[in-house]
C-alpha positions as CSV (number, residue, x, y, z in Angstrom):
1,X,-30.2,-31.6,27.0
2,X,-30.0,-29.0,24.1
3,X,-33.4,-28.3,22.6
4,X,-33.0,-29.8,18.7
5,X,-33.8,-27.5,16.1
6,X,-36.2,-28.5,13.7
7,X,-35.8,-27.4,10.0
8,X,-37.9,-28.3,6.9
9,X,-36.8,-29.8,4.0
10,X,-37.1,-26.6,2.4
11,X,-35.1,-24.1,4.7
12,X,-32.1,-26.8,4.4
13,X,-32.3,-26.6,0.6
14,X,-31.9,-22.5,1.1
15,X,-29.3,-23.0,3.2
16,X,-27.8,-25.3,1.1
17,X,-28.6,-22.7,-2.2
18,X,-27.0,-19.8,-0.1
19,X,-24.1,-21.9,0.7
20,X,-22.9,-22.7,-3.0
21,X,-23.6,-19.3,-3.9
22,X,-20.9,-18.1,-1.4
23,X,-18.6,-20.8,-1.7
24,X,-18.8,-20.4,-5.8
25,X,-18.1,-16.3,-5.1
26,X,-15.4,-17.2,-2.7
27,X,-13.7,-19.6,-5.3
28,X,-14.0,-16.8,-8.4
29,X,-12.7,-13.9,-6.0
30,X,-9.7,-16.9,-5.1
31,X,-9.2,-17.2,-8.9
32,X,-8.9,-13.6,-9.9
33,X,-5.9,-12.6,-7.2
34,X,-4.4,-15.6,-8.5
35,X,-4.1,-14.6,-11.7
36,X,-3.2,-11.3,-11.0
37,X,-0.3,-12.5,-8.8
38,X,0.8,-15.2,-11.6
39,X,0.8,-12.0,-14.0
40,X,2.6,-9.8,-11.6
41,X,5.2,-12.2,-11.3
42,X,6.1,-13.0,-14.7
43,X,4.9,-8.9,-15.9
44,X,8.8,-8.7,-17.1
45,X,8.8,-11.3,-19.4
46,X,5.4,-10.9,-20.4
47,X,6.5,-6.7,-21.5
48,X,9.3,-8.0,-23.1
49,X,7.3,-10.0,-25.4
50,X,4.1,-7.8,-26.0
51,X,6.9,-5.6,-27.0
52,X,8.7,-8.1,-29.3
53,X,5.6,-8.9,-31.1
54,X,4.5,-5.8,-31.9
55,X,7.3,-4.6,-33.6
56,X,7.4,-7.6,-35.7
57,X,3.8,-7.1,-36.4
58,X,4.7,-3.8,-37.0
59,X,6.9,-4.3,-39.6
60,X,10.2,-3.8,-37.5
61,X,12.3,-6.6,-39.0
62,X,11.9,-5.7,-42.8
63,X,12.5,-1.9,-42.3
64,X,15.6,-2.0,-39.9
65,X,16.9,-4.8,-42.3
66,X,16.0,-2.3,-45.3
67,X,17.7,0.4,-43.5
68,X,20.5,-1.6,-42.7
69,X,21.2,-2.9,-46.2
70,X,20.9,0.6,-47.9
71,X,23.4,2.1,-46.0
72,X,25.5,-0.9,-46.5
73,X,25.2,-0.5,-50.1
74,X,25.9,3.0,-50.0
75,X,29.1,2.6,-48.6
């Protein structure tokens, strides 16, 4: 028979401490690529309407609709 390793009730709960610590790093390192890949995947779209919004924040709208009017008028 196989000699039985005895452990204390201490060197399990390190184990056990070690374990989650690794298991919790392995499951944030999981989450990152994840995310990365979701963003990768969708990075047209997602350009598209980073751009969108900044020209409306910027003001694009009112002064292409400005511009557009005046030379309308000027006709």
């Amino acid at each position: 028979m196989a000699k039985v390793e005895e452990r204390t009730t201490e060197q399990v709960r390190r184990e056990i401490d070690l374990e989650r610590e690794q298991l919790a790093s392995a499951v944030d390192s999981l989450r990152g690529e994840l995310s990365v890949a979701k963003l990768r995947s969708r990075l047209p779209i997602a350009s598209t309407t980073a751009l969108g919004v900044g020209f409306v924040m910027a003001g694009g709208i009112g002064a292409t609709a400005r511009l557009l009017f005046r030379r309308a008028r000027e006709r």
